[in-house]
Backbone as XML, in Angstrom:
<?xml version="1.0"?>
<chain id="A" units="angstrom">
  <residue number="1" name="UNK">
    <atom name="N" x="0.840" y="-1.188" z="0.000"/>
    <atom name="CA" x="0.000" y="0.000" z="0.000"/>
    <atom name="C" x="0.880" y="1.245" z="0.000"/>
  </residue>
  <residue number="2" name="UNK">
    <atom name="N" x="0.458" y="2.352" z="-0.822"/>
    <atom name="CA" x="1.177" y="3.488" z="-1.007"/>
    <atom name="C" x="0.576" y="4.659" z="0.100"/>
  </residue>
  <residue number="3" name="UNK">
    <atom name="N" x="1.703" y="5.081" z="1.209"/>
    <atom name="CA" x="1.580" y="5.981" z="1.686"/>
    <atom name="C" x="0.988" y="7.126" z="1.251"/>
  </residue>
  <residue number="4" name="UNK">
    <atom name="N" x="1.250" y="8.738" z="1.852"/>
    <atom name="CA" x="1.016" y="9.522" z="0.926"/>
    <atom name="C" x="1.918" y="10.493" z="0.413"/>
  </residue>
  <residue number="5" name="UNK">
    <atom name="N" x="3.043" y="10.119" z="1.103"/>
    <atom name="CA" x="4.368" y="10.692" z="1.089"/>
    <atom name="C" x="4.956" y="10.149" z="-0.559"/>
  </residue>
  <residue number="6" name="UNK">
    <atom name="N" x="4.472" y="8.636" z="-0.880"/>
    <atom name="CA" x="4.948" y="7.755" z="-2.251"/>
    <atom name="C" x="3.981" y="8.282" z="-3.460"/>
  </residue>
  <residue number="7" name="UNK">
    <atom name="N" x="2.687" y="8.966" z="-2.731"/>
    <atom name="CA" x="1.616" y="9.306" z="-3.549"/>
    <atom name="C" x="2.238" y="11.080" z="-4.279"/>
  </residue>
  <residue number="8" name="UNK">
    <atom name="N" x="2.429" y="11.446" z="-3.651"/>
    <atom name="CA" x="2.945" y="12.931" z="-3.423"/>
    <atom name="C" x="4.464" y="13.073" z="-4.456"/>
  </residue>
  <residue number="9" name="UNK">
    <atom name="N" x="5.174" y="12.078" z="-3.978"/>
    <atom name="CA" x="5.978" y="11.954" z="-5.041"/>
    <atom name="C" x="6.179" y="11.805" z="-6.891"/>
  </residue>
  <residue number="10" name="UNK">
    <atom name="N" x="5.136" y="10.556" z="-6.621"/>
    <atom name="CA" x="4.735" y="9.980" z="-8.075"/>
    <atom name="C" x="4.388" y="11.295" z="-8.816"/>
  </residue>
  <residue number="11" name="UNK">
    <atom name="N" x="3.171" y="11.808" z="-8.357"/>
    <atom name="CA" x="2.149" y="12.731" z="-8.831"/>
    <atom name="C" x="3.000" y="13.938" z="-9.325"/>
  </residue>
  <residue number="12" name="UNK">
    <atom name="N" x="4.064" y="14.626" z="-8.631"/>
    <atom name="CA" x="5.473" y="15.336" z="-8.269"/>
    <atom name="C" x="6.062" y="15.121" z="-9.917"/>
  </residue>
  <residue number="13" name="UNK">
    <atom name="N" x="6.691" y="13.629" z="-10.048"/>
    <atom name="CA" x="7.507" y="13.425" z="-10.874"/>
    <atom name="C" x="6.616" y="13.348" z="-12.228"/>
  </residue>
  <residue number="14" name="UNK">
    <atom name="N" x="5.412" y="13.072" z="-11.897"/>
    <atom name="CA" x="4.370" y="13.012" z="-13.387"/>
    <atom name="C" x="4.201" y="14.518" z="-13.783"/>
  </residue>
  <residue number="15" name="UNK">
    <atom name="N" x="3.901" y="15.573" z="-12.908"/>
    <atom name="CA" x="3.635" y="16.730" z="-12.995"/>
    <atom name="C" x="4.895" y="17.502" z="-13.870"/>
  </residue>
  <residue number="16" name="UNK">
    <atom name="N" x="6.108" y="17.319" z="-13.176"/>
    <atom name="CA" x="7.269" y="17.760" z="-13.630"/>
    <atom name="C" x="7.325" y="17.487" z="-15.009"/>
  </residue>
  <residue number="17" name="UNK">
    <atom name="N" x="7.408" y="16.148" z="-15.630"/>
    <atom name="CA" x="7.383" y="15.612" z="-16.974"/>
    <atom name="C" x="6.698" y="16.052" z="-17.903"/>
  </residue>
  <residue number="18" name="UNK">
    <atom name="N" x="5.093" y="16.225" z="-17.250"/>
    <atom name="CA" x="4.139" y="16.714" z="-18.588"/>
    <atom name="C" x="4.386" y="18.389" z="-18.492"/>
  </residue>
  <residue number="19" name="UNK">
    <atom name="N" x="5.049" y="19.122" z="-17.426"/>
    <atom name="CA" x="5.636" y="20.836" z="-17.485"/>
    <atom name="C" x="6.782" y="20.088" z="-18.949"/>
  </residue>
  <residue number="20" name="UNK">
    <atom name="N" x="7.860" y="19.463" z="-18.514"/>
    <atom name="CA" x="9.048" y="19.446" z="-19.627"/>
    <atom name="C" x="8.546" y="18.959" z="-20.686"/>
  </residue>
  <residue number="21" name="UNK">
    <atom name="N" x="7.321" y="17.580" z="-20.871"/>
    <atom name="CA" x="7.033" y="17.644" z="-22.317"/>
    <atom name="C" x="6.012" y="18.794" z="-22.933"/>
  </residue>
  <residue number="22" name="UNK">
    <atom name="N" x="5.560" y="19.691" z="-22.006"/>
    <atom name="CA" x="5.011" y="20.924" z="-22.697"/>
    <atom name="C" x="5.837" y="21.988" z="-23.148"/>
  </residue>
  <residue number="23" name="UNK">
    <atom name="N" x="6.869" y="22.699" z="-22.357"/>
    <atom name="CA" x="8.013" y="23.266" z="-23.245"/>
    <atom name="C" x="8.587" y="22.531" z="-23.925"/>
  </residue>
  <residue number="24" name="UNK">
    <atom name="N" x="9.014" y="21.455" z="-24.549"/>
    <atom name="CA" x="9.420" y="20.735" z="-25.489"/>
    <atom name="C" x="8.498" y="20.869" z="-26.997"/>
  </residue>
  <residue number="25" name="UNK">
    <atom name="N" x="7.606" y="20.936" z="-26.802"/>
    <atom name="CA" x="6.466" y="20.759" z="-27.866"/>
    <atom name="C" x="6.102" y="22.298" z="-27.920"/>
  </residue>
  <residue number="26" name="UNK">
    <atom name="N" x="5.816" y="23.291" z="-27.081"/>
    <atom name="CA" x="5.969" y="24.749" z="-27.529"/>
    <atom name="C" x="7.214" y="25.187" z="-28.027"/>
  </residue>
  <residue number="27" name="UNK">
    <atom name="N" x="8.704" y="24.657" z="-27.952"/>
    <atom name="CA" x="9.350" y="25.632" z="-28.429"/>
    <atom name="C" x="9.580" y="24.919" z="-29.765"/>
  </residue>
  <residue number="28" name="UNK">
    <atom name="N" x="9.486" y="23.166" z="-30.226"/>
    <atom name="CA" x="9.720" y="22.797" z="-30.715"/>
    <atom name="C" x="8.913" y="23.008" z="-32.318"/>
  </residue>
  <residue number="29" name="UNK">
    <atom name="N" x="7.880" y="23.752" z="-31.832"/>
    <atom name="CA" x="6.285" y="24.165" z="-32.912"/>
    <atom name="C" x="6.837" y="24.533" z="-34.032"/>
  </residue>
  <residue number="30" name="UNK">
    <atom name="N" x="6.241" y="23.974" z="-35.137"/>
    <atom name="CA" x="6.835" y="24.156" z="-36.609"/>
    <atom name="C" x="6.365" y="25.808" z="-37.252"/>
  </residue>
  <residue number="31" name="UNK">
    <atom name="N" x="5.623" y="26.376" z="-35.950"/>
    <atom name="CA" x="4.869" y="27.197" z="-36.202"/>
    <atom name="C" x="5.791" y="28.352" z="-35.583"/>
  </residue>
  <residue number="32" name="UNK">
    <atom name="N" x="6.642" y="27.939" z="-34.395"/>
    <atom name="CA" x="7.630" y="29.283" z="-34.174"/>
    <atom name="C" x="9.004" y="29.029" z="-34.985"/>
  </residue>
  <residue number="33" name="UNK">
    <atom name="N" x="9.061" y="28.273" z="-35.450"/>
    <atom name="CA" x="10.593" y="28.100" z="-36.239"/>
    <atom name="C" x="11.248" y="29.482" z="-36.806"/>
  </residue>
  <residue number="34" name="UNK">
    <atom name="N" x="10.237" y="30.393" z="-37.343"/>
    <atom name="CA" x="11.374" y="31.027" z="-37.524"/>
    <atom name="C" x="11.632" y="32.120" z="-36.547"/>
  </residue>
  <residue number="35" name="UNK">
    <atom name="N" x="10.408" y="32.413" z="-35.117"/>
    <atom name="CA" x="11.435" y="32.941" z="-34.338"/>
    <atom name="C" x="12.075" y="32.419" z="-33.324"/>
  </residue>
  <residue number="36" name="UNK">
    <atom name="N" x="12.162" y="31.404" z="-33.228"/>
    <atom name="CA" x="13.691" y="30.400" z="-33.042"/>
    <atom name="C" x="15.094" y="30.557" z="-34.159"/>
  </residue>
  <residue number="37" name="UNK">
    <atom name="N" x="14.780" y="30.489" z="-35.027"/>
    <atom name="CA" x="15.847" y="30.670" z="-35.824"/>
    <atom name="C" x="16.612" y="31.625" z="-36.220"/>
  </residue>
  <residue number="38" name="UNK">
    <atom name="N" x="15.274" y="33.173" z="-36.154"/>
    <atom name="CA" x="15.589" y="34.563" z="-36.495"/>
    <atom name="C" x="16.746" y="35.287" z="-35.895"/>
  </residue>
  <residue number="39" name="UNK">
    <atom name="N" x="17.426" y="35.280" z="-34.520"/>
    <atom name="CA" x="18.204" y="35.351" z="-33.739"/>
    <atom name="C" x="19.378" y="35.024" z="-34.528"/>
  </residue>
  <residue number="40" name="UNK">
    <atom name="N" x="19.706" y="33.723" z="-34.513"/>
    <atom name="CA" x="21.167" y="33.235" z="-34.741"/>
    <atom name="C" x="21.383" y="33.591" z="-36.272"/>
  </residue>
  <residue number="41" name="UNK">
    <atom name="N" x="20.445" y="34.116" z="-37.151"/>
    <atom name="CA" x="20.826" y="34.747" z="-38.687"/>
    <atom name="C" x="21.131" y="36.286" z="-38.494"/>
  </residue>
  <residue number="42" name="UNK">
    <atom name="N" x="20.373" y="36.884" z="-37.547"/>
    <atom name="CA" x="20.675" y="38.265" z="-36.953"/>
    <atom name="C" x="21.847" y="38.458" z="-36.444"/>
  </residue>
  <residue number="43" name="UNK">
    <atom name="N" x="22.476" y="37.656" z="-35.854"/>
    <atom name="CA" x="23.588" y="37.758" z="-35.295"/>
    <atom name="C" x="24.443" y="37.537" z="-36.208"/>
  </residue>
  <residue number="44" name="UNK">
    <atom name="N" x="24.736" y="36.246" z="-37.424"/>
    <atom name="CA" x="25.963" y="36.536" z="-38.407"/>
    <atom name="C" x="25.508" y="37.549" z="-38.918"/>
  </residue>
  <residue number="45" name="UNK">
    <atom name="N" x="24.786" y="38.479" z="-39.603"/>
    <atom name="CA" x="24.379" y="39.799" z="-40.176"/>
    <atom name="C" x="25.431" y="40.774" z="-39.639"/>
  </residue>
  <residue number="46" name="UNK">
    <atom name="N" x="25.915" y="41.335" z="-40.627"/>
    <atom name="CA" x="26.709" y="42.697" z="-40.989"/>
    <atom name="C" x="26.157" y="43.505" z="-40.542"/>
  </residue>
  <residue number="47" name="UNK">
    <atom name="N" x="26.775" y="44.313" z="-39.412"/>
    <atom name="CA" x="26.415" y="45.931" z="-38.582"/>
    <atom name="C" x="26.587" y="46.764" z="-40.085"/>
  </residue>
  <residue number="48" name="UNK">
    <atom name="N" x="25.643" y="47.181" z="-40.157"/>
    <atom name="CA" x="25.610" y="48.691" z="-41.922"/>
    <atom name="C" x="25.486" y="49.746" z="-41.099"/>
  </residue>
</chain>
């Protein structure tokens, strides 16, 4: 039988996971790609 200290945990480590597979899948969105990408082309870009 599971305490509630083992209950508290589980629930803990499930919670944590579906937070990291939700930023995973927002930043990963085919839909922000390019402002994910926009940055690091801005930066090799020539100061005019």
């Amino acid at each position: 039988m599971m305490n509630f200290q083992s209950i508290a945990y589980t629930a803990f480590t499930f919670a944590l996971a579906a937070v990291m597979a939700g930023i995973i899948a927002y930043y990963f969105n085919p839909a922000r790609r390019k402002d994910v990408e926009e940055p690091k082309y801005r930066m090799l870009r020539d100061d005019e």
